[in-house]
PyMOL Python script that loads the backbone (N, CA, C, O; Angstrom):
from pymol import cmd

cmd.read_pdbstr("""\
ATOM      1  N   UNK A   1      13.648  14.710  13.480  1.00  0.00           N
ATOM      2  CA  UNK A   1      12.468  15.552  13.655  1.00  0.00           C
ATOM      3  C   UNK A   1      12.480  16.106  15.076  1.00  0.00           C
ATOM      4  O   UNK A   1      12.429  15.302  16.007  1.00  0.00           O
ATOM      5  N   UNK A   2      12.555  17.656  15.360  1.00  0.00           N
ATOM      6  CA  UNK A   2      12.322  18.020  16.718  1.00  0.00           C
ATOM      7  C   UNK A   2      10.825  17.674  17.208  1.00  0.00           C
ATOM      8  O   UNK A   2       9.761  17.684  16.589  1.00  0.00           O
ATOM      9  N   UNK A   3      11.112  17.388  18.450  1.00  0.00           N
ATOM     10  CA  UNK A   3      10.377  17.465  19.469  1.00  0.00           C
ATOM     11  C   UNK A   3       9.365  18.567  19.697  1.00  0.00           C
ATOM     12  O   UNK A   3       9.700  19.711  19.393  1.00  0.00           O
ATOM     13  N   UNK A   4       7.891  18.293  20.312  1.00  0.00           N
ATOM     14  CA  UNK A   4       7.168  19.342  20.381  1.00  0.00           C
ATOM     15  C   UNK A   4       7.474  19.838  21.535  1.00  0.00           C
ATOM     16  O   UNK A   4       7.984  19.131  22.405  1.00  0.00           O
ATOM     17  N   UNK A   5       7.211  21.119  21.715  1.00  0.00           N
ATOM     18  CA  UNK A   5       7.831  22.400  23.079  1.00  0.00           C
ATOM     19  C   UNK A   5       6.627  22.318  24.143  1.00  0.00           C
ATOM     20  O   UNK A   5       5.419  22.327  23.908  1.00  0.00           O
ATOM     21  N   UNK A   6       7.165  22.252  25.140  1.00  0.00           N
ATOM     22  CA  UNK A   6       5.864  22.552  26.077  1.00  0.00           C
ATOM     23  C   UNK A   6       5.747  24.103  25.896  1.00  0.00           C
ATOM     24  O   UNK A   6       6.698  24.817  26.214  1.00  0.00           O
ATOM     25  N   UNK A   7       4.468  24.686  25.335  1.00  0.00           N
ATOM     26  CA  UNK A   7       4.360  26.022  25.883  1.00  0.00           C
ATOM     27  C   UNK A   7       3.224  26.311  26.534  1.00  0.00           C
ATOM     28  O   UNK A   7       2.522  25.447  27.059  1.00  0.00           O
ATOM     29  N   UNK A   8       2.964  27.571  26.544  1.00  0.00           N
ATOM     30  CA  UNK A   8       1.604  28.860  27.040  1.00  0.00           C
ATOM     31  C   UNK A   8       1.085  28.846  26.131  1.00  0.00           C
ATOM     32  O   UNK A   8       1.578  28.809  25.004  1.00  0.00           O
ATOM     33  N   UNK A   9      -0.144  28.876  26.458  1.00  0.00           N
ATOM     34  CA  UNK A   9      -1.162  29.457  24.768  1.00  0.00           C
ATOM     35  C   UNK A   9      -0.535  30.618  24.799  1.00  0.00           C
ATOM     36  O   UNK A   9      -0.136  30.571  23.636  1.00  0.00           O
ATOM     37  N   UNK A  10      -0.162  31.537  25.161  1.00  0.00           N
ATOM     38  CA  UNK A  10      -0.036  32.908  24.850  1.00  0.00           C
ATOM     39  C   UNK A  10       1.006  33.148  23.810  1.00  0.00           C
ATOM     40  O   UNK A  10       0.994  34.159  23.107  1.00  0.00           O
ATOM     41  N   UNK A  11       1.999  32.112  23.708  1.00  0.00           N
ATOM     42  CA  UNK A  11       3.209  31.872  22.960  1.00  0.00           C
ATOM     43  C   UNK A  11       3.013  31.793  21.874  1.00  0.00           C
ATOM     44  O   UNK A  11       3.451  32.494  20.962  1.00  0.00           O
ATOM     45  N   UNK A  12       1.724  30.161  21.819  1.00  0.00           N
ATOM     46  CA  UNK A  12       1.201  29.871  20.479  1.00  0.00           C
ATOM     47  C   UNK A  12       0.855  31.194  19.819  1.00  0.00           C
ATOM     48  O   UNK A  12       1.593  31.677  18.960  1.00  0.00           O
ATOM     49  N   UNK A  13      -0.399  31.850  20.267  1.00  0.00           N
ATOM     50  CA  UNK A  13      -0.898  32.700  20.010  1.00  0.00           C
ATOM     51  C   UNK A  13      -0.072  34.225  19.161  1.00  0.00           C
ATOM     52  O   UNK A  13      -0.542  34.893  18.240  1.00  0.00           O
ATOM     53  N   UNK A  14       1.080  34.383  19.778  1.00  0.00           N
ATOM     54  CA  UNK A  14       2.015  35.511  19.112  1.00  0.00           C
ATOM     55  C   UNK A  14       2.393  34.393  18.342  1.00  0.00           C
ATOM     56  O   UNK A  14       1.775  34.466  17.280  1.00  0.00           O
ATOM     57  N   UNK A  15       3.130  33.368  18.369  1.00  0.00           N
ATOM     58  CA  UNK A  15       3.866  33.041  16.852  1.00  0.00           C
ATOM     59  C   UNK A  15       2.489  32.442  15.905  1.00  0.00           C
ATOM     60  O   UNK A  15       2.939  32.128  14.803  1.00  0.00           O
ATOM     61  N   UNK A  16       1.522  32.275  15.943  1.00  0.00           N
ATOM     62  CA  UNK A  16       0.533  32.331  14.743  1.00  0.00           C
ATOM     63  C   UNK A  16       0.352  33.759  13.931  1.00  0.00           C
ATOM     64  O   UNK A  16       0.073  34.025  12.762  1.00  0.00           O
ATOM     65  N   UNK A  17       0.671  34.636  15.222  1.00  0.00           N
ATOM     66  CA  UNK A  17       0.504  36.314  14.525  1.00  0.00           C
ATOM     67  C   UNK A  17       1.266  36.808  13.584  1.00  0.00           C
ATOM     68  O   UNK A  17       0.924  37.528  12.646  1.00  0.00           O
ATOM     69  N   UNK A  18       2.724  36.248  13.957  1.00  0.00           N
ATOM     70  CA  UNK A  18       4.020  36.563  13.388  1.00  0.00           C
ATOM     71  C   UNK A  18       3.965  35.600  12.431  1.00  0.00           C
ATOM     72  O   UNK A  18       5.079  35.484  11.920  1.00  0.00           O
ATOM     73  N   UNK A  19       2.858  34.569  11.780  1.00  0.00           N
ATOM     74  CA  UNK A  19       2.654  33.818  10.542  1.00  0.00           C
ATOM     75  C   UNK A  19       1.566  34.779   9.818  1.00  0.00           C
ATOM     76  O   UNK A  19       1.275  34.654   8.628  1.00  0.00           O
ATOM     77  N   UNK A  20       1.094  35.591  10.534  1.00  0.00           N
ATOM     78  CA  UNK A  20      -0.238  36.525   9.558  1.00  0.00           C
ATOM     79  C   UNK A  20      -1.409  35.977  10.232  1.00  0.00           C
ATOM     80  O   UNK A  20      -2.320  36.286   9.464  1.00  0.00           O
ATOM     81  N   UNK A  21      -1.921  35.353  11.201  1.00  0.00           N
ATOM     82  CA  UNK A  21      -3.312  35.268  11.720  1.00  0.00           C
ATOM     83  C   UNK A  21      -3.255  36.592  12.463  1.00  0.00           C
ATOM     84  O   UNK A  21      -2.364  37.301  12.932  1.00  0.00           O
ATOM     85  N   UNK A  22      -4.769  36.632  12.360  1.00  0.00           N
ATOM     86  CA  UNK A  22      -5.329  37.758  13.132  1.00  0.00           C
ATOM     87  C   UNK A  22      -6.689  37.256  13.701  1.00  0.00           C
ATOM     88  O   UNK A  22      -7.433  36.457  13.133  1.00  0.00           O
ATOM     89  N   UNK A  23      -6.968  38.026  15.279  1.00  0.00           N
ATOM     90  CA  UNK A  23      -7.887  37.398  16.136  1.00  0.00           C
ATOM     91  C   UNK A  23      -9.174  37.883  14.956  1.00  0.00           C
ATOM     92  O   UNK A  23      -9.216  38.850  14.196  1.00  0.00           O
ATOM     93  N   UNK A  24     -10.084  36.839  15.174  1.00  0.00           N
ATOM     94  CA  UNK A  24     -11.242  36.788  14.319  1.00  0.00           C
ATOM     95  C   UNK A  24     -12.323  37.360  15.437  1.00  0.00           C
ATOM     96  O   UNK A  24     -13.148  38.274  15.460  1.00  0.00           O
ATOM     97  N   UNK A  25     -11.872  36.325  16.356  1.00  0.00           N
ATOM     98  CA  UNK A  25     -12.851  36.833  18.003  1.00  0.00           C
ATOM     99  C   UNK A  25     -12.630  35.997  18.987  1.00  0.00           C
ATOM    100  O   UNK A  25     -11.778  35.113  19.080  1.00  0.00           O
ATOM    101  N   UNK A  26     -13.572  36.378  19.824  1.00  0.00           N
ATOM    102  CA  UNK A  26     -12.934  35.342  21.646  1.00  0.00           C
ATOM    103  C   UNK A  26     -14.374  35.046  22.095  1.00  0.00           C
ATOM    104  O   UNK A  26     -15.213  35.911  22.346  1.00  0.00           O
ATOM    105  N   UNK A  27     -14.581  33.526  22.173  1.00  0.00           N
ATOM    106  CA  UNK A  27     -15.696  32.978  22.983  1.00  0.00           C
ATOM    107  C   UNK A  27     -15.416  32.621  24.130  1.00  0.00           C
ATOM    108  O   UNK A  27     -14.845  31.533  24.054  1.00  0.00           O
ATOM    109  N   UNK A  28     -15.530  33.025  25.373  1.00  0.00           N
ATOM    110  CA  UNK A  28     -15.177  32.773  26.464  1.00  0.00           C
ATOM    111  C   UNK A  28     -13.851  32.479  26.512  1.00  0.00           C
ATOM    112  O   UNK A  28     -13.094  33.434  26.347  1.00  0.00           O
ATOM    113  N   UNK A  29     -13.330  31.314  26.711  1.00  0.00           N
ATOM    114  CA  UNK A  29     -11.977  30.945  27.266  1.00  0.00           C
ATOM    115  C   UNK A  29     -11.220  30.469  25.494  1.00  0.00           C
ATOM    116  O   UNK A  29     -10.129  29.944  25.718  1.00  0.00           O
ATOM    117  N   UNK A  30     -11.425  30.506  24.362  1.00  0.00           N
ATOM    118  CA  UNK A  30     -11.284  30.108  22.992  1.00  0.00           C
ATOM    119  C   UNK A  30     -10.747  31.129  22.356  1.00  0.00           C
ATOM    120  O   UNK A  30     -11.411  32.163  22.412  1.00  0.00           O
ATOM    121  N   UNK A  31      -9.681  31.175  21.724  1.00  0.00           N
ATOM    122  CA  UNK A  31      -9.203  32.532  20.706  1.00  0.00           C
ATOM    123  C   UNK A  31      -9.597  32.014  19.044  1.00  0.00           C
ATOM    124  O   UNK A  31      -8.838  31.198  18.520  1.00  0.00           O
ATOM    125  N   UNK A  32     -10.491  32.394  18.469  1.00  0.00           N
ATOM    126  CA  UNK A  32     -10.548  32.220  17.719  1.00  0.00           C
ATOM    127  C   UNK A  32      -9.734  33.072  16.259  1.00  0.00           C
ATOM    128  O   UNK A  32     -10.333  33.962  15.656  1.00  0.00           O
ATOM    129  N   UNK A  33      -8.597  32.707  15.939  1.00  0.00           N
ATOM    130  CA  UNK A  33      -7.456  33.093  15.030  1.00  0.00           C
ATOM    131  C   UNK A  33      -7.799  32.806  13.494  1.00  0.00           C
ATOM    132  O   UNK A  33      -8.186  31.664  13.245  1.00  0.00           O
ATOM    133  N   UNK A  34      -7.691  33.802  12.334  1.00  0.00           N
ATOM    134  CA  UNK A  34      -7.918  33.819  11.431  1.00  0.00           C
ATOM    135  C   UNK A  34      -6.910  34.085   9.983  1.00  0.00           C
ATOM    136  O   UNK A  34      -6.186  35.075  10.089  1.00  0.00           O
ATOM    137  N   UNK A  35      -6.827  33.541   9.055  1.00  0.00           N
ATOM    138  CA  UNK A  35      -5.422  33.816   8.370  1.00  0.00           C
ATOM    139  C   UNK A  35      -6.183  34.272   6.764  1.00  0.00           C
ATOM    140  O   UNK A  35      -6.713  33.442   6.025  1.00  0.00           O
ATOM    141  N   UNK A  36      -6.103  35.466   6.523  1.00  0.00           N
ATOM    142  CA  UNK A  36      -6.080  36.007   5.432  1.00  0.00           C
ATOM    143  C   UNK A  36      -6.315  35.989   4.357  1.00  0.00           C
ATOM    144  O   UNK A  36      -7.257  36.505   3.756  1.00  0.00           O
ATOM    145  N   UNK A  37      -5.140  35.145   3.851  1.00  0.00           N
ATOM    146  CA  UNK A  37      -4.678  34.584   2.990  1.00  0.00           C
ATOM    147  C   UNK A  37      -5.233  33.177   2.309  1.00  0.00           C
ATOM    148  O   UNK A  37      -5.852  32.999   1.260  1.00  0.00           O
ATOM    149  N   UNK A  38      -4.771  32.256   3.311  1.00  0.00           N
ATOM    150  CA  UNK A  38      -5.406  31.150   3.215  1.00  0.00           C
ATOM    151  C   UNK A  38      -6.695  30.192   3.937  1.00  0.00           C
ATOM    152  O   UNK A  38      -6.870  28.974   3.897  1.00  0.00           O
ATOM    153  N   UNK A  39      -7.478  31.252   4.583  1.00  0.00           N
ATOM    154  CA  UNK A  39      -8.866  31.512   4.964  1.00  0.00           C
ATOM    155  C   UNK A  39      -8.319  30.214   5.973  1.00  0.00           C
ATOM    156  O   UNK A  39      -8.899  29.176   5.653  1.00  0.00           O
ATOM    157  N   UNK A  40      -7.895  30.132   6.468  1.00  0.00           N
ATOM    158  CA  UNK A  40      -7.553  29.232   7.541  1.00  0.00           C
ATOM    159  C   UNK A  40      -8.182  29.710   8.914  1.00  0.00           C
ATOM    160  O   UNK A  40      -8.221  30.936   9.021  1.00  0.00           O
ATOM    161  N   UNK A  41      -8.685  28.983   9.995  1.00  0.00           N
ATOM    162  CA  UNK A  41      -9.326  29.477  11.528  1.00  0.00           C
ATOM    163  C   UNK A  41      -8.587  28.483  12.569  1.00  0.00           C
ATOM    164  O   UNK A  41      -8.955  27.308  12.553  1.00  0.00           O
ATOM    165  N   UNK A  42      -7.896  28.746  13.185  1.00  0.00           N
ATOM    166  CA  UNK A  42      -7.629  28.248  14.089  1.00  0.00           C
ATOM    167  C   UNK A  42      -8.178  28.233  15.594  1.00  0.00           C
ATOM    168  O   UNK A  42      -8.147  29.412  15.948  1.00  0.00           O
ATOM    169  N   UNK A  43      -8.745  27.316  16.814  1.00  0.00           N
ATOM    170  CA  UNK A  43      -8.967  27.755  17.783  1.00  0.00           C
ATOM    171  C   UNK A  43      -7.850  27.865  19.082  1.00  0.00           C
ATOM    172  O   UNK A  43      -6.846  27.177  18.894  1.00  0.00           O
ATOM    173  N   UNK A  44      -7.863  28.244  19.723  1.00  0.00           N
ATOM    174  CA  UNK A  44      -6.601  28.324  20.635  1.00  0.00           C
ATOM    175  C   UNK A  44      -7.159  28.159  22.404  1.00  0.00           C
ATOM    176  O   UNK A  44      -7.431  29.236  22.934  1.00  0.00           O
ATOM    177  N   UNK A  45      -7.306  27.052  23.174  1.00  0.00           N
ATOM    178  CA  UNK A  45      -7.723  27.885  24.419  1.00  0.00           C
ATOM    179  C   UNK A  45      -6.926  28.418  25.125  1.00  0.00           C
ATOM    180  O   UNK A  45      -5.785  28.042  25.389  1.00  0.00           O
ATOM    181  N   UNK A  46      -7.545  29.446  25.521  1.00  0.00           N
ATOM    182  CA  UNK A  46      -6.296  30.169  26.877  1.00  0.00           C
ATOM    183  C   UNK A  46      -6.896  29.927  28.117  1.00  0.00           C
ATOM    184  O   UNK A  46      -8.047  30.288  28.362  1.00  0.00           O
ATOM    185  N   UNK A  47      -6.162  29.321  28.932  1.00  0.00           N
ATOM    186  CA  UNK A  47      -5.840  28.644  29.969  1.00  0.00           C
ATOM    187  C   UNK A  47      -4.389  28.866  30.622  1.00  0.00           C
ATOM    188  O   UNK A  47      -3.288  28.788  30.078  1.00  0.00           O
ATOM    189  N   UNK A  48      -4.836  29.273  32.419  1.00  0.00           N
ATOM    190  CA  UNK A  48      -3.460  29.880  32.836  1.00  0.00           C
ATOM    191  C   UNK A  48      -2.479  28.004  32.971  1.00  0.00           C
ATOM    192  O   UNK A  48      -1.787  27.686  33.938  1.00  0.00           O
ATOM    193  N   UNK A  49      -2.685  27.277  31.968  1.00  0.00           N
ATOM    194  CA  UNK A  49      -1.613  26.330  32.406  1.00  0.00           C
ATOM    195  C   UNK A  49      -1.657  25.840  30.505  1.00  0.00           C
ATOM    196  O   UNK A  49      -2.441  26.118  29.598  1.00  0.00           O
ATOM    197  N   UNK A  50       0.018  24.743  30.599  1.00  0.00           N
ATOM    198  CA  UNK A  50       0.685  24.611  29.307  1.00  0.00           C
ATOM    199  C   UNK A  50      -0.636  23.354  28.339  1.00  0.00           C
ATOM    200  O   UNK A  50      -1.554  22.580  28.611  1.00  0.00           O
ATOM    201  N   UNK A  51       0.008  23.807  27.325  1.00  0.00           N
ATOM    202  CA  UNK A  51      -0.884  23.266  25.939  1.00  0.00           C
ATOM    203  C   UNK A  51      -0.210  21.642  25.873  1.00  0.00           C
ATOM    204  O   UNK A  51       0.965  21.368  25.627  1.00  0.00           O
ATOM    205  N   UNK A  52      -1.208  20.781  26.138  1.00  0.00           N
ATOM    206  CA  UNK A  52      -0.736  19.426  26.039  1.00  0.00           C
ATOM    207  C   UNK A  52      -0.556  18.687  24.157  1.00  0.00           C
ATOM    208  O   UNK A  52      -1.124  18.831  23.075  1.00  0.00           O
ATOM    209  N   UNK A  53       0.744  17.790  24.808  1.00  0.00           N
ATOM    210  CA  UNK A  53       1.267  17.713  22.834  1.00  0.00           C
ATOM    211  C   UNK A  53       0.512  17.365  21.805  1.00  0.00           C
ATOM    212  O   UNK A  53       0.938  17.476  20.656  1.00  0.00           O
ATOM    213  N   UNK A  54      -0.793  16.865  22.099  1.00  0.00           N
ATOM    214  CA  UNK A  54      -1.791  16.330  21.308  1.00  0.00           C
ATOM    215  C   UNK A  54      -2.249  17.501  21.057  1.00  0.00           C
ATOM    216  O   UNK A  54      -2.351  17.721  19.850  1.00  0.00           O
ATOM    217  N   UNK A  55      -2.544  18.281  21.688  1.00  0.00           N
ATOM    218  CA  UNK A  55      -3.767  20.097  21.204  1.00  0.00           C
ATOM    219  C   UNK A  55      -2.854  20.695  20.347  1.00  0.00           C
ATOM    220  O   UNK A  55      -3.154  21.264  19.298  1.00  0.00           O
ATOM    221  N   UNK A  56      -1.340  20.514  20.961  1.00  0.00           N
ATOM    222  CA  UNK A  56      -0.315  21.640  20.245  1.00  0.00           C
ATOM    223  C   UNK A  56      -0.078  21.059  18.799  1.00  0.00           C
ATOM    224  O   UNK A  56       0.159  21.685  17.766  1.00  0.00           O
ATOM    225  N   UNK A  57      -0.222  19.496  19.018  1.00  0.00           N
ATOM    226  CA  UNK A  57       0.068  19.222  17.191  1.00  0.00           C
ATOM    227  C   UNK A  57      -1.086  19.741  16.432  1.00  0.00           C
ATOM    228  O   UNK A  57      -1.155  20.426  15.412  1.00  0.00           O
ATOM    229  N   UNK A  58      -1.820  19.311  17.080  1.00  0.00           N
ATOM    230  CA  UNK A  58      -4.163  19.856  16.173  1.00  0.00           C
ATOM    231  C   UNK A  58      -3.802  21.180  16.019  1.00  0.00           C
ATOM    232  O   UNK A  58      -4.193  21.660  14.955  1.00  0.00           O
ATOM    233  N   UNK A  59      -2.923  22.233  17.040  1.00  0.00           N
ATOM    234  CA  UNK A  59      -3.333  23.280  16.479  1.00  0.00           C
ATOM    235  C   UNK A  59      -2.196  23.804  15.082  1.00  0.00           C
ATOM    236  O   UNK A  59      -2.210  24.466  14.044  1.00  0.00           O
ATOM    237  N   UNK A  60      -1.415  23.095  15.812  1.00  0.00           N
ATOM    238  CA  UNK A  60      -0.131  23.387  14.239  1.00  0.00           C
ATOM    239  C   UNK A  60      -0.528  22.877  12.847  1.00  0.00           C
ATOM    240  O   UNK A  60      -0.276  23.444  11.783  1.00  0.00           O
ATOM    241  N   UNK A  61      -1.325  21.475  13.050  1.00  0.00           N
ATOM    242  CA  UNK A  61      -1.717  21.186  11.814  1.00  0.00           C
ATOM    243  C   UNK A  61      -2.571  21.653  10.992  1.00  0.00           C
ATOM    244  O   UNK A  61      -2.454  21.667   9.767  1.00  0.00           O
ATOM    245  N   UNK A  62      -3.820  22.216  11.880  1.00  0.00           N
ATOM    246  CA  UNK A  62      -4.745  23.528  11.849  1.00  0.00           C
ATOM    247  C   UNK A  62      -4.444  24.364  11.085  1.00  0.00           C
ATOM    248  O   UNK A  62      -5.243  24.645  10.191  1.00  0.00           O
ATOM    249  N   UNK A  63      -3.238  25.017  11.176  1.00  0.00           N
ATOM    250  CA  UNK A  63      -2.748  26.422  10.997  1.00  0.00           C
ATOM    251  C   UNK A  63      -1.973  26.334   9.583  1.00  0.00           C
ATOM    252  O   UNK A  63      -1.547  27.300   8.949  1.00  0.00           O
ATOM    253  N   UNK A  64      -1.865  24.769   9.166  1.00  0.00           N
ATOM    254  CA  UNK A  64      -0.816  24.308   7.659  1.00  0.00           C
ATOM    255  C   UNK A  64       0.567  24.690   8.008  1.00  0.00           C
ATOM    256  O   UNK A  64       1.441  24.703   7.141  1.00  0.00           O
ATOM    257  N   UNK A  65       0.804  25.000   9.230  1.00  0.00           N
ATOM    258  CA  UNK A  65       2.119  25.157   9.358  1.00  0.00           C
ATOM    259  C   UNK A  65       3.052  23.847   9.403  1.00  0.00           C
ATOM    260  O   UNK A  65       2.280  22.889   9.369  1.00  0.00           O
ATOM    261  N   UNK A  66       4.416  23.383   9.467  1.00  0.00           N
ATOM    262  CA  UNK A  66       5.200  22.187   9.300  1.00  0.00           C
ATOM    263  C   UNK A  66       5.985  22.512  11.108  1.00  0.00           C
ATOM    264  O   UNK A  66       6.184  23.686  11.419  1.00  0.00           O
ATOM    265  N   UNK A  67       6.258  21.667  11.864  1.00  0.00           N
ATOM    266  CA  UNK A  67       6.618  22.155  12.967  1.00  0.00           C
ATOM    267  C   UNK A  67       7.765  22.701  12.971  1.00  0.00           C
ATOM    268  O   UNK A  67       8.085  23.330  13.981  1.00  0.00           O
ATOM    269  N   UNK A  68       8.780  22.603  11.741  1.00  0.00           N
ATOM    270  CA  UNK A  68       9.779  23.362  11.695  1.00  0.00           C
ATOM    271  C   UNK A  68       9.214  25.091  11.455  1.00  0.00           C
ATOM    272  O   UNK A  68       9.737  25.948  12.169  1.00  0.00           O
ATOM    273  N   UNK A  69       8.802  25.253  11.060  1.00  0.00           N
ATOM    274  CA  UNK A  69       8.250  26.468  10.844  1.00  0.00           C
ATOM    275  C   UNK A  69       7.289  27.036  12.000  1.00  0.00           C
ATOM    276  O   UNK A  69       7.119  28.248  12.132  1.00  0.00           O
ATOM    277  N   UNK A  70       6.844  26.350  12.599  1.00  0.00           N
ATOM    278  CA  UNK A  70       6.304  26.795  13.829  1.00  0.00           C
ATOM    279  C   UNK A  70       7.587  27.104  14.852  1.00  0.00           C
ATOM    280  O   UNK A  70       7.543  28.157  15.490  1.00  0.00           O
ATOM    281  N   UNK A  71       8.511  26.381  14.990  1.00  0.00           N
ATOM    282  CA  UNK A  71       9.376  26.314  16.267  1.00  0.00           C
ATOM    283  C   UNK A  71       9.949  27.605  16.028  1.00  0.00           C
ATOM    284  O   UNK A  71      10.254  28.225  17.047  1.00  0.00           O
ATOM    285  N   UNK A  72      10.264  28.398  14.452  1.00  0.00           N
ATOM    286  CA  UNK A  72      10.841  28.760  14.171  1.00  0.00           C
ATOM    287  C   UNK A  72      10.178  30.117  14.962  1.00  0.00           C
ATOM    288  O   UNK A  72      10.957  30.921  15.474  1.00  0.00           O
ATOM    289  N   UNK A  73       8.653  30.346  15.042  1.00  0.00           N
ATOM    290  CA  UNK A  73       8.214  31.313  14.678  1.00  0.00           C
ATOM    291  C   UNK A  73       8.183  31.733  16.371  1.00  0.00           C
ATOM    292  O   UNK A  73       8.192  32.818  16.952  1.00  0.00           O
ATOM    293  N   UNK A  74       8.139  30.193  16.876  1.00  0.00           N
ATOM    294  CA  UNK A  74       8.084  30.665  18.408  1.00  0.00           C
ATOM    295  C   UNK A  74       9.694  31.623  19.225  1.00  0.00           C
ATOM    296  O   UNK A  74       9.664  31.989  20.400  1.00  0.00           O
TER     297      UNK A  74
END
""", "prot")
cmd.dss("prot")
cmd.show_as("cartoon", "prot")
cmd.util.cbc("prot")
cmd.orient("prot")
């Protein structure tokens, strides 16, 4: 099983897009991400520093993605 990536929210944020979310809206420092399809919401904060591995798994699991499919997308 790979390892989770240190990233940027900003990273997260494009590879959720390139899965089909689209911004729903932005509460202050929160991206609130929305998926279509499978009425899924994800929150995202943006913050100028990296997403710690506990938020980054909540938000992958969030999203029904498998982390192979996330790494993929990043």
């Amino acid at each position: 099983m790979p390892k989770l990536p240190i990233v940027m929210p900003g990273k997260v944020v494009k590879a959720l897009k390139r899965a089909g979310f689209i911004k729903a809206r932005q509460t202050g420092s929160h991206l609130i991400l929305w998926h279509p399809e499978t009425k899924t919401t994800v929150s995202i904060p943006i913050h100028p520093k990296t997403l710690k591995k506990g938020l980054l798994s909540g938000i992958i699991k969030e999203s029904n993605l498998t982390l192979e499919e996330f790494l993929k997308l990043l």
